[in-house]
Structure formats: structure tokens, C-alpha cells
C-alpha positions as CSV (number, residue, x, y, z in Angstrom):
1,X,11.6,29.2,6.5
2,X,11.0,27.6,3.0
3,X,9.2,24.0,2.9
4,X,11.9,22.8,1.0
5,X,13.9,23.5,3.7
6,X,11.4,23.0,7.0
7,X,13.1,21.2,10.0
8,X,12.2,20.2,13.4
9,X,13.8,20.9,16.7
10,X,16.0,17.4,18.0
11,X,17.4,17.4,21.0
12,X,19.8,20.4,21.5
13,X,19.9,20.8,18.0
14,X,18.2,21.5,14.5
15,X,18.2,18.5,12.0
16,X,16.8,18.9,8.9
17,X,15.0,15.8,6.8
18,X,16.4,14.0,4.3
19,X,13.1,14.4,2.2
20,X,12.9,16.9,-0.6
21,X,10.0,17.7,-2.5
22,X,10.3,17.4,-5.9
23,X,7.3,20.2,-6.6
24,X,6.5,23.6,-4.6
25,X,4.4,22.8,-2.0
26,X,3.1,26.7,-1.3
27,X,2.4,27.6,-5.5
28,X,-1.0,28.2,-6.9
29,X,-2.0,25.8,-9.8
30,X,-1.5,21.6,-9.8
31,X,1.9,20.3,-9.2
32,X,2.1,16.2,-9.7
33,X,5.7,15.2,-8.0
34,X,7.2,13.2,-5.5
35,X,8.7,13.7,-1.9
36,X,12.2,12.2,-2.7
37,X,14.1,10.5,0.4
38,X,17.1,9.1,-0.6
39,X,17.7,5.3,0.5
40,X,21.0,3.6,-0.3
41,X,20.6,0.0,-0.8
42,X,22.1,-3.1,-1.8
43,X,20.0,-2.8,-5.6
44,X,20.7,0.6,-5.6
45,X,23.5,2.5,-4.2
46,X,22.6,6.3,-4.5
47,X,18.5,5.0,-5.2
48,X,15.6,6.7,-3.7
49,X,12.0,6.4,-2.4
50,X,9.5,8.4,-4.2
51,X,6.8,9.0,-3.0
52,X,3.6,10.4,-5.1
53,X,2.5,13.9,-3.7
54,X,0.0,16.4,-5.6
55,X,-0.5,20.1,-4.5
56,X,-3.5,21.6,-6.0
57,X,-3.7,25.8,-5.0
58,X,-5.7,28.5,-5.5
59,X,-4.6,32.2,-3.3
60,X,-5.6,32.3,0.2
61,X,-7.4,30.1,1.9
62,X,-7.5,27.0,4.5
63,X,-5.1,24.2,3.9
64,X,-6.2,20.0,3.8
65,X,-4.1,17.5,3.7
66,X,-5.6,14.4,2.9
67,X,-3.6,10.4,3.1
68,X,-4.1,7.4,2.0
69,X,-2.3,3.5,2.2
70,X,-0.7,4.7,6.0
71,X,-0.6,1.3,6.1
72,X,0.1,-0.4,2.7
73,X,-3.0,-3.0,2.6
74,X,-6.0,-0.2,2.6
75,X,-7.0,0.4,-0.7
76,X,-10.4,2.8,-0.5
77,X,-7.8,5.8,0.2
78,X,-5.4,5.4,-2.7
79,X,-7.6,4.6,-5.5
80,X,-10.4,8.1,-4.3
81,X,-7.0,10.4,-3.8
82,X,-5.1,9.6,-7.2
83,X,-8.5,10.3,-9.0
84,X,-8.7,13.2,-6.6
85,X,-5.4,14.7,-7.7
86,X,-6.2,13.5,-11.4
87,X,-9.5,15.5,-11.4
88,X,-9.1,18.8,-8.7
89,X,-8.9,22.4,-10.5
90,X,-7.5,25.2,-9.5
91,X,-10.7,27.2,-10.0
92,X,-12.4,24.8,-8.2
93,X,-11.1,25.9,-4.8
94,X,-10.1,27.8,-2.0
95,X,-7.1,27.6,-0.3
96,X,-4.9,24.4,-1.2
97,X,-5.0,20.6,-0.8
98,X,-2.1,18.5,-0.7
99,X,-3.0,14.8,-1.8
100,X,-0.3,12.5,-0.2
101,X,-2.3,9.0,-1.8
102,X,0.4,6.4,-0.5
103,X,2.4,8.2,2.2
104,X,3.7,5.0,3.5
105,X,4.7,3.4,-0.1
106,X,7.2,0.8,0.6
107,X,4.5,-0.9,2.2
108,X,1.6,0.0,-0.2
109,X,4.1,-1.6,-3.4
110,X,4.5,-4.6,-1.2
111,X,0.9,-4.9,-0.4
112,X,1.9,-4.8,3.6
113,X,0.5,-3.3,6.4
114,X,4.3,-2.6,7.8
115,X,6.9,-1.5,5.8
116,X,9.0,-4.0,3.8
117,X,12.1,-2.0,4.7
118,X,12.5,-1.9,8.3
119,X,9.1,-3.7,9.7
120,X,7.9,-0.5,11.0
121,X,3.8,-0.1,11.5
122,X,3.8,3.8,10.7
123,X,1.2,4.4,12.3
124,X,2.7,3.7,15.7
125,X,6.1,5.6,14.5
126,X,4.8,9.3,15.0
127,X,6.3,12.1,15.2
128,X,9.2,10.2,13.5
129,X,12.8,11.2,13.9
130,X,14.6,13.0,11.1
131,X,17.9,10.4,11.7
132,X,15.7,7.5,11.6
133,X,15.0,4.5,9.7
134,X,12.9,4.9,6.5
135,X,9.6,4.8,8.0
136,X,10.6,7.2,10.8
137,X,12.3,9.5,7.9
138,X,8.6,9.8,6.3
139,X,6.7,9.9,9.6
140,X,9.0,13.2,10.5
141,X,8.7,14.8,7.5
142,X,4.6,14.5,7.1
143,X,4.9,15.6,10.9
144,X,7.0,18.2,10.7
145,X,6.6,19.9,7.1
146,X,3.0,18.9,6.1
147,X,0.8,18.5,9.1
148,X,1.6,22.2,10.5
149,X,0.7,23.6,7.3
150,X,-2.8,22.0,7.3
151,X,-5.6,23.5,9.1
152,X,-7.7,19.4,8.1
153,X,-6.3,16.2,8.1
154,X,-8.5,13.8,6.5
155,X,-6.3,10.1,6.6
156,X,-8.1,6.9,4.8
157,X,-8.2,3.8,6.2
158,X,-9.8,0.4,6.1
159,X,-9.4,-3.2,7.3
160,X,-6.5,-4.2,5.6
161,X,-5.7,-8.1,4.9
162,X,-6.7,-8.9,8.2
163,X,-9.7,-6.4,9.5
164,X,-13.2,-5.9,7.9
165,X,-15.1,-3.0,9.1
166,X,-18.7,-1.8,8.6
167,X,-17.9,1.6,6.7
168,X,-17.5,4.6,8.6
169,X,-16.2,8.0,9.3
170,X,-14.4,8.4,13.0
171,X,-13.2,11.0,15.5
172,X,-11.8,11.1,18.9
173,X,-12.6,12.5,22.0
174,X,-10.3,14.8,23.1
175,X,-9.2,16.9,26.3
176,X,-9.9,20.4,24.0
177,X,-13.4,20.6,23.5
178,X,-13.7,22.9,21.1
179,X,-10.9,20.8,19.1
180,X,-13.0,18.0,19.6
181,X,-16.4,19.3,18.2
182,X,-14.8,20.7,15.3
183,X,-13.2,17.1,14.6
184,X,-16.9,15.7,15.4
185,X,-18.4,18.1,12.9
186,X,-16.0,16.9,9.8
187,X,-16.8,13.5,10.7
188,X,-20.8,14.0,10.2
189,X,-19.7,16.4,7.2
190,X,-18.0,13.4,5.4
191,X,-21.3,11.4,5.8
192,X,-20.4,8.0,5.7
193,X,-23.0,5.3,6.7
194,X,-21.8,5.3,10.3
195,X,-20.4,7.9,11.6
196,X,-17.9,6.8,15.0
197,X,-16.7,8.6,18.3
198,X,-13.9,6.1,18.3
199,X,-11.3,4.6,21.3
200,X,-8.0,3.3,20.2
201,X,-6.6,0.4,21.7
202,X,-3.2,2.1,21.5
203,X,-2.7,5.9,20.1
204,X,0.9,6.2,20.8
205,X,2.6,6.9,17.5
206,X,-0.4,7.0,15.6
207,X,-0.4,10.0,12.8
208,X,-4.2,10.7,14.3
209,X,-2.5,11.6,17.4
210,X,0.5,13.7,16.0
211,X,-2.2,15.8,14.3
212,X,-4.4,16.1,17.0
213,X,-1.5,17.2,19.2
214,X,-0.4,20.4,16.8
215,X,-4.3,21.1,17.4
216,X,-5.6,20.6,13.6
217,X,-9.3,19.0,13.1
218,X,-8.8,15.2,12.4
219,X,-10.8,12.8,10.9
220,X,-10.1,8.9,10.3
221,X,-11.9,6.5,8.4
222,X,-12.2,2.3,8.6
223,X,-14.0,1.8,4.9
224,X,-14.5,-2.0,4.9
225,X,-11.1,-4.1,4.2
226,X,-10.4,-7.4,4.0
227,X,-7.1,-6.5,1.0
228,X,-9.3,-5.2,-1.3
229,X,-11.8,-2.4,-2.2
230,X,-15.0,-2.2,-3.6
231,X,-17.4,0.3,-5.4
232,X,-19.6,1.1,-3.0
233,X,-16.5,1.8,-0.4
234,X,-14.5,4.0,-3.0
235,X,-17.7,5.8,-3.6
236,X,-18.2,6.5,0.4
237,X,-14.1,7.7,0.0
238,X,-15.0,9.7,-3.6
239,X,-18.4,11.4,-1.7
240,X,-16.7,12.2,2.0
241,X,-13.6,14.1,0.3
242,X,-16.0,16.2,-1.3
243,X,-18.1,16.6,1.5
244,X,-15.5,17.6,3.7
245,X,-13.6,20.3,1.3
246,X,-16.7,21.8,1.3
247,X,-17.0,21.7,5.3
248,X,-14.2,23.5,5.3
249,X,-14.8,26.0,3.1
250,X,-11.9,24.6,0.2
251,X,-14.8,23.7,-2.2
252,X,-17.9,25.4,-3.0
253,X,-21.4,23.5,-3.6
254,X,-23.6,21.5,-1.0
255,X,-22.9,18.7,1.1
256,X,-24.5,15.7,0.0
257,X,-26.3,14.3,3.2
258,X,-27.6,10.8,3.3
259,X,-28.3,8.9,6.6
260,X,-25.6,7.7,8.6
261,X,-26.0,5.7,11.8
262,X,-24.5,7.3,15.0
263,X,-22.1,4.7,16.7
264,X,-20.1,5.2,20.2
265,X,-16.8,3.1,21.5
266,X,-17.2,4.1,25.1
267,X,-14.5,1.9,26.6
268,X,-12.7,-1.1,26.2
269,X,-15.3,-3.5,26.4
270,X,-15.9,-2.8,23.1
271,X,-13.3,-5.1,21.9
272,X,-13.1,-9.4,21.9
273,X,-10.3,-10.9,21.2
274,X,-9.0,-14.4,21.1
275,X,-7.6,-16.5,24.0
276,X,-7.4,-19.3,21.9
277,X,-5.8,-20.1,18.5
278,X,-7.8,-22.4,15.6
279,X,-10.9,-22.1,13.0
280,X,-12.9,-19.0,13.3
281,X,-16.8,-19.2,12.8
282,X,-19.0,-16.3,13.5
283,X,-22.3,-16.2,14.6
284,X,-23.5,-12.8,14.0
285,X,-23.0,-10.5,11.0
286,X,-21.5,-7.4,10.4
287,X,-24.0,-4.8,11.3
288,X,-26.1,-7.5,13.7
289,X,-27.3,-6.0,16.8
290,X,-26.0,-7.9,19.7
291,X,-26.9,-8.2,23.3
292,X,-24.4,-8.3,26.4
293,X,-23.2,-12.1,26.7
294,X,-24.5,-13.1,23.6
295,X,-21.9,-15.8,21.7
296,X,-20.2,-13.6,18.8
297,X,-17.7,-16.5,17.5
298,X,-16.7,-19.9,18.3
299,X,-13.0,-21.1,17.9
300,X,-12.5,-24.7,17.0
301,X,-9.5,-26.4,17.6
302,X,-7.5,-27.4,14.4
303,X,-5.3,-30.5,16.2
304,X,-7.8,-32.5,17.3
305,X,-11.0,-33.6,17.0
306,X,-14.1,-33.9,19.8
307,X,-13.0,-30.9,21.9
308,X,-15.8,-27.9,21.9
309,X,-14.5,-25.0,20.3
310,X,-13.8,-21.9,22.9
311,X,-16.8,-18.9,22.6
312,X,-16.6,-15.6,22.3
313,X,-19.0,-13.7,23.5
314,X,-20.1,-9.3,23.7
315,X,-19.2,-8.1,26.9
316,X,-21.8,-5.3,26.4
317,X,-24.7,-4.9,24.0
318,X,-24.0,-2.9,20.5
319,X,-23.7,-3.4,17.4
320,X,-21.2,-5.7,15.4
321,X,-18.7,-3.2,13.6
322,X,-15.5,-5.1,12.9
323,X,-14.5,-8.8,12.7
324,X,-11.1,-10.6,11.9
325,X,-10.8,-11.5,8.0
326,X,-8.9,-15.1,7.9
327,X,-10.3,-18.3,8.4
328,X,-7.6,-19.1,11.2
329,X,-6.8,-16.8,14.2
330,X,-3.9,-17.2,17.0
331,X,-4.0,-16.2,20.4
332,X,-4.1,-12.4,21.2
333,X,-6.2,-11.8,17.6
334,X,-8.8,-9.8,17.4
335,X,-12.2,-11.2,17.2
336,X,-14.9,-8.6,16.9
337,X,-15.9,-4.4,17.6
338,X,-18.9,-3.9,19.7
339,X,-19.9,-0.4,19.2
340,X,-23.0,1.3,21.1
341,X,-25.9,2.6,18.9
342,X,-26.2,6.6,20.0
């Protein structure tokens, strides 16, 4: 079946997406388009939503498809893959790598982590449906047309408006073992300062689950955040790419190694949240070393004055990987990552 024309069983039946790439995804060479969904709309009746995509080939070899801006707030992704697919030659590589830089776009021109368009988180909207709303539409497609064709999936991501996150490179432990260590083995290939065996709070619908389940090697990042990026985390983005083209034998040269601390998120103790809403103030800083019990943040009260604030304290003993971004936090926030030294 051509990619133009890839589809998904539905139910009983076959329904194929309303996406079309604008460029051959299977050529040798380097194709700049778009994958065109069409989205009729009160500002534009027959409009659609283009979404940059850039195919670099070169004859047989292993497939990577690399994302940035799942959710539209994460920066370090997008601005490493669009001088990626500025920069990539043919006769550079092995195989092919499809750059996908802002696969959820109506939420990376808004600056959102959801999409504008129909609230949707994408990454809690995989595999998608083919019938679906916009965000749904593009989840399918990447699931159903790009994903299978990739033997690597390397997705960006970082803190977002809300998040900030020491800078690493993660992978998840897995019921294949042999899956699993080849995931592991990308992860210390990309080299980032920490490297994380990482537990999500909630992996239904995520895209690093949808990969995982058609069996390809996965690995996520969390490069700092707070709505922005900075040089040192684009660099980290710029160097793992390389690094991990190379791991899998798409680039030639050598991996450039640097240290990277060894972190583990054994369970859900790892994670403080907020059971009160008010003025954050933290204690520690990222990277701190923290001991079990010790306060991590207090939460003041912003309607009144001479009540104590509540305290937030590390139900285990690690390291302080993530913290909330805003000043303010409500109830249910999250506060702070705890993750174990290995």
C-alpha cells in the first residue's frame, strides 16, 4: 500500500485519513512539505492545517522518526529539528529520517500545551481515530502511517509553561525485555546530563505508548521548560539527535560521550503534589539532593494573613528533578519529582 494512501483498520471496516502528504515520504534525497489535513472553519471554509514535515533519504537502511512541540509550549524540540531538517544531507546517511518538528501545530502557533481547536492534550489522544476531531486526525495518522515505518522514535519534550525539569533523556520499563534494553541503550546513546528510567503518572494515550506498543525503540526527553528554551538545552537536543542517528546506525562518526547522571522513578512516591492552593516557595533546588521527609516547598495562603503555609515534604530520598513553574499553584498541582540516584 502506498503512504499516500496508508489506512488503519476501524471497527469492521477500513477508513482512510484525511491527511495527505504533500511530499513522498519513501524517495531518496530531501523533501521539505507539509502533511495537509483539511479543516473547514468559520475563517476558512475549504482551509487546512499544514503541518511542516521533512524526509531526508539515502537507499536502504533503518528508518527514525524524530517529533518535536507534541504539546505546543516545548520549545528545545522544534528549534534542534528545523535546523535538523535545514542542515541533514543525503550523503550524510543511512536509511531515512523523517523530521516531524511541530506535529501538534495548532497548539505550538498558539503557544498551548492542548490544542486550540478542540482542547485535546495529544499526548493522551493515541492511537487517534481517523473520523475524529483534529487532534485525533493527526494522532492517527503519525500512528498509523509514520510510526510503523520507523524502526526509532526519538520525541522532544520539556516543561512547558508550567514544568521545569533538570535536563534529561528517558525510557520506560517495559514487559519486553529485549525492547526495553534497546530503548535503555538510545537513552544513554543520546547522552544528556541525566539519563532516566521513567514512570508515567498516566500512559494511556500517550504517543510513547503507541510506539512502544507496535514494538519500535522509544526514547523521550524533559529538556528544562518553563515556555522557553535556552542554549545550553537546544544544544543537549542539537548533540542527542546526533548521538542517537549514529546509535542506530543512520549517521556515521562517533558518539560524543560526556557524563550523565543515572536517575530512577521506581514508583509513585516519586511525585508531591499540592493539597492546598496559594504562593509557592521552594526550599530546595533543582538538582538538590533530598532526604525522605525533608520539607521540599511550603504553600502560603493568599486570603489571609497569620495562618502557616501547608509543607510539602519527599516521601523518599532522591534527587529534586522537576518543580511547578508559576508563582501560584491550585489544589491537585504538581509540586516536585523525586528521582533515586542509581
Amino acid at each position: 500500500m502506498s503512504v499516500h494512501n496508508a489506512a488503519r483498520n476501524v471497527g469492521e471496516g477500513m477508513t482512510q485519513s484525511a491527511i495527505v502528504p504533500t511530499i513522498p515520504l519513501d524517495a531518496d534525497g530531501v523533501h521539505h512539505g507539509f502533511l495537509k489535513l483539511p479543516y473547514s472553519r468559520d475563517d476558512s471554509a475549504w482551509g487546512s492545517v499544514m503541518i511542516p514535515i521533512t524526509v531526508v533519504g539515502n537507499g536502504q537502511g533503518p528508518t527514525a522518526l524524530i517529533t518535536g512541540a507534541n504539546h505546543g509550549d516545548e520549545y528545545e524540540g522544534p528549534i534542534a529539528l528545523q535546523e535538523l531538517a535545514l542542515t541533514l544531507r543525503p550523503e550524510d546517511i543511512t536509511g531515512r529520517v523523517i523530521i516531524l518538528p511541530m506535529m501538534n501545530l495548532p497548539a505550538f502557533a498558539a503557544g498551548l500545551r492542548c490544542s486550540p481547536i478542540d482542547g485535546l492534550n495529544m499526548n493522551r489522544s493515541f492511537p487517534g481515530r481517523p473520523d475524529g476531531t483534529v487532534t485525533q486526525k493527526i494522532c492517527h495518522y503519525i500512528a498509523t502511517v509514520l510510526v510503523p515505518q520507523a524502526d526509532i522514535v526519538l520525541d522532544f519534550h520539556s516543561g512547558g509553561r508550567t514544568l521545569d525539569f533538570l535536563p534529561f533523556a528517558a525510557a520506560h520499563i517495559l514487559e519486553d525485555k529485549s525492547q526495553e534494553a534497546a530503548c535503555m541503550a538510545a537513552m544513554q546513546a543520546f547522552n544528556a546530563p541525566y539519563s532516566v528510567r521513567m514512570l508515567e503518572i498516566d500512559n494511556v494515550g500517550m504517543f510513547d505508548t503507541e510506539v512502544e506498543e507496535q514494538g519500535k525503540v522509544f526514547v523521550t526527553t524533559e529538556l528544562g521548560g518553563a515556555g522557553t528554551a535556552s542554549a545550553k538545552t537546544v544544544d543537549i537536543a542539537r548533540r542527542g539527535i546526533r548521538n542517537l542517528l549514529i546509535h542506530a546506525g543512520i549517521l556515521t562518526g562517533d558518539i560524543d560521550v560526556r557524563e550523565t547522571v543515572q536517575l530512577d522513578m521506581p514508583d509513585a512516591s516519586c511525585f508531591i503534589f499540592s493539597t492546598e492552593a496559594g504562593m509557592i516557595e521552594y526550599l530546595v533546588e533543582m538538582g538538590d539532593d533530598v532526604k525522605k521527609d525533608q520539607p521540599v516547598a511550603r504553600i502560603w495562603p493568599i486570603d489571609r494573613t497569620g495562618q502557616a503555609p501547608q509543607v510539602c515534604h519527599a516521601a523518599r530520598s532522591g534527587v529534586l528533578a522537576a518543580r511547578h513553574v508559576p508563582g501560584l499553584v491550585k489544589m491537585g498541582d504538581f509540586v516536585g519529582l523525586i528521582a533515586v540516584r542509581v
